[in-house]
N, C-alpha and C positions, 0 to 999 in steps of 0.2 A: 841225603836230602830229606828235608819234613813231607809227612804225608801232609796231601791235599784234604779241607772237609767234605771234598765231592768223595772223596774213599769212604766215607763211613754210610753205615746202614740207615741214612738219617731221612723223614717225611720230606717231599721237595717244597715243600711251604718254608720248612724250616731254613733251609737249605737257599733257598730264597731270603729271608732275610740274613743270613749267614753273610751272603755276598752283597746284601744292603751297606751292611755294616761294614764293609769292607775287609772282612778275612777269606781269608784264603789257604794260608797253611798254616800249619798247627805249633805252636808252641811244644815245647817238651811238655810241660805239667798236660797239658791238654792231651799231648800223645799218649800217654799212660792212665790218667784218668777217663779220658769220655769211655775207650771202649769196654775199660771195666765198668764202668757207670749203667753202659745201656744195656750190660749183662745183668744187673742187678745187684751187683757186690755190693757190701758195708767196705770203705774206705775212709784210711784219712791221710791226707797228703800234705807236705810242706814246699815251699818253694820260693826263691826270691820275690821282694815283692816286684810287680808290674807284670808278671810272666803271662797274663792271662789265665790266672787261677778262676775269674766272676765266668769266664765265657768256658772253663772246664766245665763246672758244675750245672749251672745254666743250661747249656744245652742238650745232656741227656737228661736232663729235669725237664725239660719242653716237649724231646721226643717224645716221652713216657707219657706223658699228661695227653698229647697227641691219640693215643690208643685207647683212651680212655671216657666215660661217659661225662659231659659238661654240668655244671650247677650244683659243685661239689669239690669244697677244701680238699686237694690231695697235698697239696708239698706246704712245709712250714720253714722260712730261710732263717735263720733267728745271728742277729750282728751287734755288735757292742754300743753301735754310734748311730742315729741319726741318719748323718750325711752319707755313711755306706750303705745303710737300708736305702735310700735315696738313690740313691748312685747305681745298687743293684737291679733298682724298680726301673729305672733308665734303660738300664743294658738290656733289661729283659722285652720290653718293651718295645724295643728294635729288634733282637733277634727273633720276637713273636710275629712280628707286624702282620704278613699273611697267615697268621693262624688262629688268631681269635682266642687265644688264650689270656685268660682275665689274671689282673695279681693290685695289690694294694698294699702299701704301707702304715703299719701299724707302729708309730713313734710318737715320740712327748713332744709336743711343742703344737702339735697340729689337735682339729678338731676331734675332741673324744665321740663325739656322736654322728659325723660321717666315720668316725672308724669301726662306731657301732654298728653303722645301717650296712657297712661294708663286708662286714665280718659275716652279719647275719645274713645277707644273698647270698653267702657262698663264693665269694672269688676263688677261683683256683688252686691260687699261691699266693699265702702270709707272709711279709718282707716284715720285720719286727725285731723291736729293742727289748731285752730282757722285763725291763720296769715297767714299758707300759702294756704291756703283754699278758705281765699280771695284773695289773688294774682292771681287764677286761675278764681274768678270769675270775675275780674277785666278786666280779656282777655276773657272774655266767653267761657272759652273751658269745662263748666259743662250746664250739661241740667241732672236736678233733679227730671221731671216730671215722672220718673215709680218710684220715693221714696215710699216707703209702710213703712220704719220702720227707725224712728232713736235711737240712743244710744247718750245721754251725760253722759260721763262717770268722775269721779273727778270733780262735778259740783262746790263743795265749792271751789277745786284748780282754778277751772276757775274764778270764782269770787274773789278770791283771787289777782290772773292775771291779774286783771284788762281786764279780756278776753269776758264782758258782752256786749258790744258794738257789736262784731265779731261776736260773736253767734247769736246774733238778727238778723245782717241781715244775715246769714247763714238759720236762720230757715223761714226767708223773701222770701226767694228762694225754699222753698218743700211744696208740696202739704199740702193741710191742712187736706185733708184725709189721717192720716196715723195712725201707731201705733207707741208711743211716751216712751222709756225707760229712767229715767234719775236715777244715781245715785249719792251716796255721803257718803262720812263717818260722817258727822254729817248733822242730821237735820231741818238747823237753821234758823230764818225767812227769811232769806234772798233765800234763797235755794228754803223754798215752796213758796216764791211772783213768783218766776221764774217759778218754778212750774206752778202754778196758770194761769201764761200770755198764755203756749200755751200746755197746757196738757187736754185733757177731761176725766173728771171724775177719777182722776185717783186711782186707790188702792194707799195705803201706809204700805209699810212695813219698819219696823224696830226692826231687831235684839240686842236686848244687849243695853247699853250704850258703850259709846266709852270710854273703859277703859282698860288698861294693861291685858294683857290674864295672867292668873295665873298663866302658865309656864314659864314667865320672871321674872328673881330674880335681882331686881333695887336695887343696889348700887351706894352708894352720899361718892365722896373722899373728904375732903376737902385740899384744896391746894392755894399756891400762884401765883398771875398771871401768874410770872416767873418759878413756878416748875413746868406746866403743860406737857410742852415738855418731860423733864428728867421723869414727873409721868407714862405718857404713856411710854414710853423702860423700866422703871422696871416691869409697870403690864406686857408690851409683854414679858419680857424674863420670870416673876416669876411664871405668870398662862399660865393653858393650853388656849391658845387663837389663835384657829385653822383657823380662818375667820371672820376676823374684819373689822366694817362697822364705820370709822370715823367721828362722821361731827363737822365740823367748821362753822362760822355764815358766813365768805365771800368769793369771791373767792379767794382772797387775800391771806388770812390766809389758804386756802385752799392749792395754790400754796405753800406758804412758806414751811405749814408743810410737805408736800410731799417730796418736797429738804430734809428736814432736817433728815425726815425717812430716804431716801434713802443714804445720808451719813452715815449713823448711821448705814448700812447694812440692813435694812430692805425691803423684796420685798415690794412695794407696787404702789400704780399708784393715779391719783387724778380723780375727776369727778365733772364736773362741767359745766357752760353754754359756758362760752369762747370757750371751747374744740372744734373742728370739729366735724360734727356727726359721723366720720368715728372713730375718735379716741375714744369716749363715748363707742360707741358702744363696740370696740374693748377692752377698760378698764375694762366694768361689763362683758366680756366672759370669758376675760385674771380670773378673780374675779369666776365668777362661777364655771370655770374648775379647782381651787386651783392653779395655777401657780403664782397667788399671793394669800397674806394672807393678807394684809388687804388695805383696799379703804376707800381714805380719799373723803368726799365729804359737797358742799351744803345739803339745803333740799330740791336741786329737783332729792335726790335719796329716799327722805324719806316718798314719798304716791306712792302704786298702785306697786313699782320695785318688778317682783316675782324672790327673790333670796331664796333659801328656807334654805341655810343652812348657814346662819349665826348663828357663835357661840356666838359672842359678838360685840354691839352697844357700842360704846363710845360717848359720849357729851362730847367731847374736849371744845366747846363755850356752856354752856346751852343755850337753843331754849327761846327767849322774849315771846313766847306765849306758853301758854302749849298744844294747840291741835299739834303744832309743834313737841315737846317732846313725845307726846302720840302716831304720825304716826312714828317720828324715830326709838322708841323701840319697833316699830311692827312690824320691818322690822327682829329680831330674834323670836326665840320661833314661828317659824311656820308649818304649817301642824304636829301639834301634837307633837312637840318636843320642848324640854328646849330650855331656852339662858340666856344671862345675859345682864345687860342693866347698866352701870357705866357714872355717872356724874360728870365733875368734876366741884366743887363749891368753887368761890374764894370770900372775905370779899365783893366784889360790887355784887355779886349775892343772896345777901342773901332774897332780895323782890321775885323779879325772881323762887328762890326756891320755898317761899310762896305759891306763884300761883300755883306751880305743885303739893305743898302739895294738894291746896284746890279741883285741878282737879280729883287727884286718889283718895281722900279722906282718908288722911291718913298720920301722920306725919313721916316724913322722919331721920333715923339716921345717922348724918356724921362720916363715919371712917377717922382716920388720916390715911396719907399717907405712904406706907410701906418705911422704909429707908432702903435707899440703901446698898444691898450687895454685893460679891464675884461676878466678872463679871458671869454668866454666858453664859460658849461658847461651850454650844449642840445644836446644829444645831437644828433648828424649822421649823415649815413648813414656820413660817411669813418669816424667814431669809432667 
């Protein structure tokens, strides 16, 4: 049985919002991470996504800061994207609520100069994107020196980013006396040499392999370049597909289909880098509140986004890598519920599939395409 969060050593404020938020018992990654956490260990952990890895780290980051004197930078959470800094600030935000712990977002797209004025009161806990992190330290308006605890959070994503450079000198600038948290959804050499350069001693935990949580039922369409359009409006009108999460490989294609949904009667919105941050934002809310049904996106909605109730993932472009493939379709079937996960595979994808086969282990069957019937016109939610 999971332990309870009422088992741990944790301030009852916390503990308080803990049960705001509605937990209650601990995921694995949480089981093994918090207690080391609030011991003070350097760690770095891997784990499926959706496990609850934001509310592992989070919360013995909160305790700590708890014991601690206010009006002063201790914790730096540093994430690849935007919408995860976002999404962190969120979570944290709740699980703080009776504690008065201050935290702010330092990312591109929002005002440089409330992030100045932000920086320089001293909030607690820096939630920030590589890039624009240095931009502030460019102008000197950070002093890092009461740093006590950092977080890299999507360490493979940063690496992926080309974001190793930024982070270097990001951790060039904090005390070398601290507590060091990094995670990542796979644990791969490249991840522990990073590890390695500025971690002490640290534990390693890893959850699972990175593999499809059992609750997703992955179907492979097969189809033609040109039917993929037409294949996606008969699955939305033929199945129940209450909250659909699209990706395409560019923004391009991302743009296009978005148009094309939307002539076609389709609520839907797009998501992608081009976007303002005001608009992103405003597309995964429009997305999580059901006023649309489905969102077409890159894959920078496909690691870390907490959307908990997507029904169905489509790969309109299969993903060239499979760990790609493996974070999109983990973005349904979470917190303990189904979903479905649909591929669509054209004649030039057939290597491409290979690879997915060899990642989830296990050979994959192509259904043909349903053809097309009798318009249907009952209103849906996607419509």
């Amino acid at each position: 049985m999971s332990r309870l969060f009422e088992d741990l050593p944790l301030d009852s404020r916390l503990l308080d919002g803990i049960r705001d938020m509605g937990y209650r018992e601990m995921t694995p990654i949480q089981e093994q991470v918090i207690p080391l956490a609030l011991e003070g260990h350097d760690l770095f952990g891997a784990s499926q996504t959706g496990t609850g890895k934001t509310a592992a780290f989070l919360i013995p980051l909160i305790d700590r800061l708890l014991r601690l004197p206010e009006g002063v930078t201790r914790a730096l959470i540093v994430t690849p994207t935007r919408e995860l800094a976002i999404q962190i600030d969120e979570q944290l935000t709740g699980l703080a609520y009776y504690t008065g712990v201050s935290s702010a977002c330092v990312v591109g797209g929002l005002s440089f100069g409330y992030q100045e004025r932000v920086i320089r009161e001293k909030v607690e806990v820096l939630i920030v994107t590589p890039g624009r992190m240095l931009d502030h330290l460019r102008f000197d308006h950070v002093d890092f020196g009461s740093v006590e605890v950092l977080v890299l959070d999507e360490a493979d994503r940063m690496l992926d980013m080309g974001f190793l450079p930024d982070v270097q000198t990001i951790l060039s600038k904090l005390p070398t006396e601290r507590q060091t948290l990094l995670f990542s959804a796979t644990l791969s050499p490249e991840v522990k040499k990073l590890a390695r350069q500025f971690m002490r001693h640290p534990k390693e935990i890893q959850i699972g392999r990175q593999m499809p949580v059992a609750s997703v039922r992955q179907r492979f369409f097969e189809v033609s370049p040109t039917g993929k359009e037409s294949l996606l409006l008969r699955l939305l009108r033929a199945e129940r597909m209450e909250s659909v999460l699209v990706f395409a490989r560019t923004k391009n294609e991302v743009r296009r289909l978005d148009r094309k949904l939307h002539n076609a009667g389709v609520a839907c919105d797009a998501l992608h880098g081009d976007r303002p941050q005001e608009e992103r934002v405003e597309a995964l809310e429009r997305f999580r509140r059901g006023e649309i049904g489905v969102l077409v996106a890159t894959d920078i909605a496909s690691r870390g986004l907490d959307i908990n109730d997507v029904s169905h993932v489509v790969n309109f472009d299969i993903p060239r890598d499979p760990d790609d493939y493996l974070h999109r379709i983990g973005r349904t079937a979470r917190a303990k519920k189904e979903g479905d996960a649909i591929t669509f595979v054209t004649q030039y994808d057939l290597e491409l599939l290979q690879k997915i086969e060899k990642a989830i282990h296990q050979r994959v069957e192509l259904e043909r395409a349903p053809t097309p019937g009798p318009r249907d016109n009952r209103r849906r939610r996607w419509r």
